[in-house]
C-alpha positions in Angstrom: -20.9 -3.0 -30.4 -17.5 -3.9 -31.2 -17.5 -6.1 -28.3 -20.1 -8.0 -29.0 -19.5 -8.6 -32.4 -15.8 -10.0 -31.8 -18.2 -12.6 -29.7 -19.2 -14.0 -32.9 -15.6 -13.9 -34.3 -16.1 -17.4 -35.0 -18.2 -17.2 -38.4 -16.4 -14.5 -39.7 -14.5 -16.7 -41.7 -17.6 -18.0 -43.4 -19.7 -14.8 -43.8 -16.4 -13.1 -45.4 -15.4 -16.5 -47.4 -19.5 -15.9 -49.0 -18.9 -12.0 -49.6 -16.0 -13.1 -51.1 -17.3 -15.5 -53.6 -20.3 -13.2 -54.5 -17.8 -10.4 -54.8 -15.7 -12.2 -57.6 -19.0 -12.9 -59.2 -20.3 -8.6 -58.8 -16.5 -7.7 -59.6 -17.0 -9.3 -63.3 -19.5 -7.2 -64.3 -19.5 -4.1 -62.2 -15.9 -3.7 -61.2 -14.3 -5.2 -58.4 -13.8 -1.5 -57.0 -17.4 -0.6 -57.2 -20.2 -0.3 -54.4 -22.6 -2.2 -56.8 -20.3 -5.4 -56.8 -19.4 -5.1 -52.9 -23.4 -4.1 -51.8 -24.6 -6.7 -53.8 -22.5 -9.2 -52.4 -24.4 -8.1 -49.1 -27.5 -8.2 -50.6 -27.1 -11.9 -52.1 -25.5 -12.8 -48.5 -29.2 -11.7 -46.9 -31.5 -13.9 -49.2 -28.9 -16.4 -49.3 -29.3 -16.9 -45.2 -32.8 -16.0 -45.6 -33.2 -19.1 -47.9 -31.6 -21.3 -45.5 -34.0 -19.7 -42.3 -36.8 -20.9 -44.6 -37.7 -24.3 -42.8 -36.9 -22.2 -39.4 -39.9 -19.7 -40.6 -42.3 -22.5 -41.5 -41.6 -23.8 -37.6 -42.5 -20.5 -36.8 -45.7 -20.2 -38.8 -46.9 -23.7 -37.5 -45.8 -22.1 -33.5 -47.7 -19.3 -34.5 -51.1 -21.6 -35.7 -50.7 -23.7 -32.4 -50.7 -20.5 -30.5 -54.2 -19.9 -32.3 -56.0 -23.1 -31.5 -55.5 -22.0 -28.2 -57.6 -18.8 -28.4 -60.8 -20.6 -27.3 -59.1 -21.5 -24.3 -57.6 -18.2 -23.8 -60.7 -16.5 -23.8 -62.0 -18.8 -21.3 -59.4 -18.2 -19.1 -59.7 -14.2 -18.9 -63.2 -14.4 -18.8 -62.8 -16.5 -15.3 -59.8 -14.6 -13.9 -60.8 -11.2 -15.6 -60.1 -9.7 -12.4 -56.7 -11.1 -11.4 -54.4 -10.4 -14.0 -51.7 -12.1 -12.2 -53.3 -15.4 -11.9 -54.8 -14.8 -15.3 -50.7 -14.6 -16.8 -50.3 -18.0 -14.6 -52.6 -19.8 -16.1 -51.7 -18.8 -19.6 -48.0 -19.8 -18.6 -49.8 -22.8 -17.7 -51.4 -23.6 -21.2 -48.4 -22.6 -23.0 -46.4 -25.5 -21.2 -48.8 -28.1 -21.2 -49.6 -27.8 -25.3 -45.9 -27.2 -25.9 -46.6 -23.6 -27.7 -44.1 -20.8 -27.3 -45.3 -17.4 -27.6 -41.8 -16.0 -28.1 -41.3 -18.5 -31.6 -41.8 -15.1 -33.8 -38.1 -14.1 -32.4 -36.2 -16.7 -33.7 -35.8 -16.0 -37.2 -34.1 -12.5 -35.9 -32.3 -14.9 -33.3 -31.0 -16.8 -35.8 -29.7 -13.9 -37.9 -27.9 -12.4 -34.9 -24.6 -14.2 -35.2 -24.4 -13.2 -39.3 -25.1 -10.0 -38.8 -22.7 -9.1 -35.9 -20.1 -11.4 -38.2 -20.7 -8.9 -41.3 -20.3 -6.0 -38.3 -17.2 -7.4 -37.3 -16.0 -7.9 -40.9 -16.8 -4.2 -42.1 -15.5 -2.8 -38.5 -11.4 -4.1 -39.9 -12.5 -2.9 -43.6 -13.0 0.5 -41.7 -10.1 0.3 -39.2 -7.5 -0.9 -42.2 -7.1 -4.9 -41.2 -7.3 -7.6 -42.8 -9.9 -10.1 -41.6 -11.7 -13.6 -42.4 -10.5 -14.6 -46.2 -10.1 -11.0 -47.1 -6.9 -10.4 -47.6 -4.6 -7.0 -48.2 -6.0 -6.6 -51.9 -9.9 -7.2 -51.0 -8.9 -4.8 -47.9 -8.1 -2.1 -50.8 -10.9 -3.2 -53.0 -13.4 -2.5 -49.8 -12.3 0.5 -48.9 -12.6 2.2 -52.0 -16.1 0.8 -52.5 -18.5 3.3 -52.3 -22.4 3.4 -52.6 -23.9 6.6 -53.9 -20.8 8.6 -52.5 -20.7 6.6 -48.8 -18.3 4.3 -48.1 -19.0 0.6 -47.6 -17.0 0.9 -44.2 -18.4 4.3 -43.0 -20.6 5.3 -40.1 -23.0 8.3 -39.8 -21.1 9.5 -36.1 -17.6 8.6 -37.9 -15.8 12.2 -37.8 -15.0 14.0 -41.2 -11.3 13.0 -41.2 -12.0 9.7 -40.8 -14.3 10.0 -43.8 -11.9 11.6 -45.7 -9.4 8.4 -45.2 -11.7 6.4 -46.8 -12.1 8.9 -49.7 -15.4 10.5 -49.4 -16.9 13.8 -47.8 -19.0 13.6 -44.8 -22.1 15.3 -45.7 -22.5 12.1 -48.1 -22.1 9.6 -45.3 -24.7 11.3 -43.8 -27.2 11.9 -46.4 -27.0 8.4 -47.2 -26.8 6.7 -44.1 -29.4 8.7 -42.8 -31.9 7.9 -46.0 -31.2 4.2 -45.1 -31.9 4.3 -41.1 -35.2 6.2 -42.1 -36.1 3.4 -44.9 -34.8 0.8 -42.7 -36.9 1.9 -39.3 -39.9 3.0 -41.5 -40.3 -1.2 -43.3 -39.5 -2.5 -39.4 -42.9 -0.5 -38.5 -44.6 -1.0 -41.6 -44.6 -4.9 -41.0 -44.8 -4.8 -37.9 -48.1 -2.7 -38.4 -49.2 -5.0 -41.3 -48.6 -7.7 -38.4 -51.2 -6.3 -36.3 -53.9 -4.4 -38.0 -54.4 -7.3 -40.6 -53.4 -10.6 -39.5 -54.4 -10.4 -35.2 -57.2 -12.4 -34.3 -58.7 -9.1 -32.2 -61.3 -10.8 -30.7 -58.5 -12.2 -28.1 -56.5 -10.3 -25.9 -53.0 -11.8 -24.5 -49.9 -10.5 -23.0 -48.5 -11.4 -26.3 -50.3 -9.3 -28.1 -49.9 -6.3 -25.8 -45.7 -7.4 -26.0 -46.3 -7.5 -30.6 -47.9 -3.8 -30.0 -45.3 -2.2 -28.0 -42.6 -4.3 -30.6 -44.3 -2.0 -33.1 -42.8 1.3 -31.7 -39.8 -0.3 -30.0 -38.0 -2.0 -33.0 -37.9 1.4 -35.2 -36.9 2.9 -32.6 -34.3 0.9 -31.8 -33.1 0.6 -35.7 -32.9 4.1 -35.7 -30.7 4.8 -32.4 -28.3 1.8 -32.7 -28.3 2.9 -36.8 -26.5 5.7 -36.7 -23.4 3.4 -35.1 -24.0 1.1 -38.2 -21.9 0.9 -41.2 -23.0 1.8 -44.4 -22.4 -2.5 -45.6 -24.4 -3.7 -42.2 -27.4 -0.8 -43.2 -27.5 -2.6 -46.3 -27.6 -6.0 -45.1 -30.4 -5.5 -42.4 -32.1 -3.1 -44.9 -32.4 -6.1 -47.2 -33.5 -8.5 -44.6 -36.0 -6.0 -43.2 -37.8 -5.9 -47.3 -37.3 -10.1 -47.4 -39.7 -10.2 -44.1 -41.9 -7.4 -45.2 -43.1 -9.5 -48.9 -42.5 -13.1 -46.9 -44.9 -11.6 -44.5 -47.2 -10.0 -47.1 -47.4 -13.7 -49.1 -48.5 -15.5 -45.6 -50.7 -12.7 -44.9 -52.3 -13.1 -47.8 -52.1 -16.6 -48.4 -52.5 -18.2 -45.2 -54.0 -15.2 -42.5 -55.0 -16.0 -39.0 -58.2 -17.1 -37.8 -60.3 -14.2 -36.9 -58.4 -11.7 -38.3 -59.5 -9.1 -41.1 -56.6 -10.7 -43.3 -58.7 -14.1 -43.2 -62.2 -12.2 -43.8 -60.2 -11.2 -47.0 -59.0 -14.2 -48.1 -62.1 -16.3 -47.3 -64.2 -13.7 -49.3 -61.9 -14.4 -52.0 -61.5 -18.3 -51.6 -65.7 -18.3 -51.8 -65.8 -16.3 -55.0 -62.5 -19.4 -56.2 -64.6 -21.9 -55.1 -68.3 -21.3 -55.9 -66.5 -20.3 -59.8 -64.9 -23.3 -60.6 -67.2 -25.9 -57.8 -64.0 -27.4 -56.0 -61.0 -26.5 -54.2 -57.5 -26.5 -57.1 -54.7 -25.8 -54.3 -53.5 -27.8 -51.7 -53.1 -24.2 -49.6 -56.8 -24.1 -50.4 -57.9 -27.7 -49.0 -55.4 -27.6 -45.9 -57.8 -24.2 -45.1 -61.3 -25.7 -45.9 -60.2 -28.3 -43.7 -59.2 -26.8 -40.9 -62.7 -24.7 -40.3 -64.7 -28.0 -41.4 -62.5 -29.2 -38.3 -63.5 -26.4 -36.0 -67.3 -27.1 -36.0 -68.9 -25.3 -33.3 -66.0 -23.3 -32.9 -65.8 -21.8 -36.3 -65.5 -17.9 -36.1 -67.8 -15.4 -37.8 -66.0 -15.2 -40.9 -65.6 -18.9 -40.9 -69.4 -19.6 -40.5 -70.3 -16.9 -43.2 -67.5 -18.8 -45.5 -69.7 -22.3 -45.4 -72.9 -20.8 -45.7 -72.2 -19.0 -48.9 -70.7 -22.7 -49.9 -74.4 -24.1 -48.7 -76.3 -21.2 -50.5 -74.3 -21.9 -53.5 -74.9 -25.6 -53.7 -71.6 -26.6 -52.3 -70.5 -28.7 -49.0 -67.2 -28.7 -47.7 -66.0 -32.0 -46.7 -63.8 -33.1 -43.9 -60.7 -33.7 -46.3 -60.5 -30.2 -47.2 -62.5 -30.7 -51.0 -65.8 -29.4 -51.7 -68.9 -31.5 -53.2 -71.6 -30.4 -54.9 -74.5 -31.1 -52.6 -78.0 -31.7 -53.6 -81.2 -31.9 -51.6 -80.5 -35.0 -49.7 -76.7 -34.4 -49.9 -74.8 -33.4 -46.5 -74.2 -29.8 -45.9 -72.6 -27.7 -42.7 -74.9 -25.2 -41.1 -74.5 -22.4 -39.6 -74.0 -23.9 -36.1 -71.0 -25.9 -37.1 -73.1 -29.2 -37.0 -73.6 -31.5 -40.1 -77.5 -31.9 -41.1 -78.9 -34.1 -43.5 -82.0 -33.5 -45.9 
């Protein structure tokens, strides 16, 4: 680990220089010795790159919904090469390159992260060892090391041995209590969006090598957390702790705001959307009229949730329009059926 984090060497400067600024900020209030004032430094650090990973996520969202207006040719193509899987994965390699999609664009936000968080590794791994590193100096060095959160130190590791604990001034059985508490918390939120990922915002009705690759992610990554964890100090459990609850509620608001086609997430929202609509007679949010739009768009190819969306639009004397608004529609007035066609009265 050490190895690869002196790889990243290169931002440590920054990433300490940022601690540092949110330190002096923390130190005011809190005490410049204290765990609060170091931890959340860490913390602000985390939604402070999160922020700036924002317009990298909405790239990722809109990868994602490119991936989805494929599923119609998806399913066509493992309905004609249901028997050869290998030719089936060809020609999915195929439609992947020729509409420009990449099925592996849910990785890059945690690709993007790498380099901070091996930086913030590399930055508590000289708080630990006694050296001064980045913009923290021999007084911040002291500051660190006595900064401990709820009896661990900032520095510490759950496999460091009791005397090394005991240099940086606490006991080992509370390095372990706590570090331990924060690899459980921080595997059990990995799974728990993960989880969230698949049981509520899949379009089930397709089945890719992707999604087979998101299932097994779902047992992989805890795992993972928890085995490479244990090697972690207590600062970097707190930073990827943080980042795992920032992508567990981001995930929860597009989940809930803006689901994927065919999944039960978007059999929830549309249910909720129809009640919105047929209560106030129009679409109020843009979110709302980019989503009427898009199944207006679909026609024919409008899933079952989608089809019982615009019927309960026609049954309550409402037509969606191709601009994403809805109309009230009388007897001669246009209206979608069922189908996916426009009809006329």
């Amino acid at each position: 680990m050490d190895t690869i984090a002196s790889l990243f060497s290169f931002i440590t400067t920054p990433v300490s220089w940022v601690i540092v600024q949110f330190h002096s900020m923390y130190g005011k209030v809190f005490g410049p010795d204290t765990g609060w004032a170091w931890g959340l430094s860490i913390v602000s650090l985390v939604i402070l790159i999160r922020i700036c990973l924002i317009p990298l996520f909405v790239k990722q969202i809109k990868s994602t919904r490119a991936m989805q207006t494929l599923q119609p040719e998806m399913k066509k193509i493992q309905e004609r090469y249901k028997s050869d899987k290998q030719r089936q994965s060809e020609e999915m390699m195929k439609l992947y390159k020729e509409t420009g999609t990449n099925p592996l664009s849910s990785c890059l936000p945690i690709l993007a992260q790498s380099p901070f968080f091996f930086a913030l590794y590399h930055v508590l791994n000289g708080i630990a060892t006694g050296k001064t590193i980045g913009v923290i100096d021999d007084s911040l060095l002291a500051s660190a090391r006595k900064a401990h959160i709820f009896g661990a130190p900032l520095a510490a590791k759950f496999t460091d041995s009791s005397d090394k604990v005991a240099q940086l001034g606490a006991q080992i059985t509370d390095v372990r209590v706590v570090t331990a508490i924060m690899i459980v918390l921080m595997s059990a939120s990995q799974f728990y969006t993960q989880r969230q990922l698949m049981t509520k915002n899949v379009d089930t009705t397709v089945k890719t090598p992707f999604m087979q690759q998101q299932k097994m992610l779902m047992y992989v990554f805890p795992v993972m957390f928890a085995v490479f964890g244990i090697n972690f100090p207590v600062g970097v459990l707190v930073y990827w702790l943080t980042t795992n609850v920032w992508t567990m509620g981001q995930q929860m608001y597009v989940i809930h705001n803006n689901p994927t086609p065919g999944s039960k997430a978007q059999a929830a929202y549309l249910e909720r959307l129809t009640k919105h609509v047929t209560h106030h007679g129009k679409t109020r949010k843009r979110s709302e009229k980019t989503i009427v739009k898009a199944i207006v768009a679909k026609g024919r190819d409008r899933n079952e949730f989608e089809r019982k969306f615009i019927n309960a639009l026609n049954k309550a004397g409402l037509a969606a329009q191709t601009d994403g608004t809805v109309m009230k529609s009388e007897s001669a007035a246009a209206a979608q059926s069922e189908d996916g066609t426009t009809t006329t009265g």
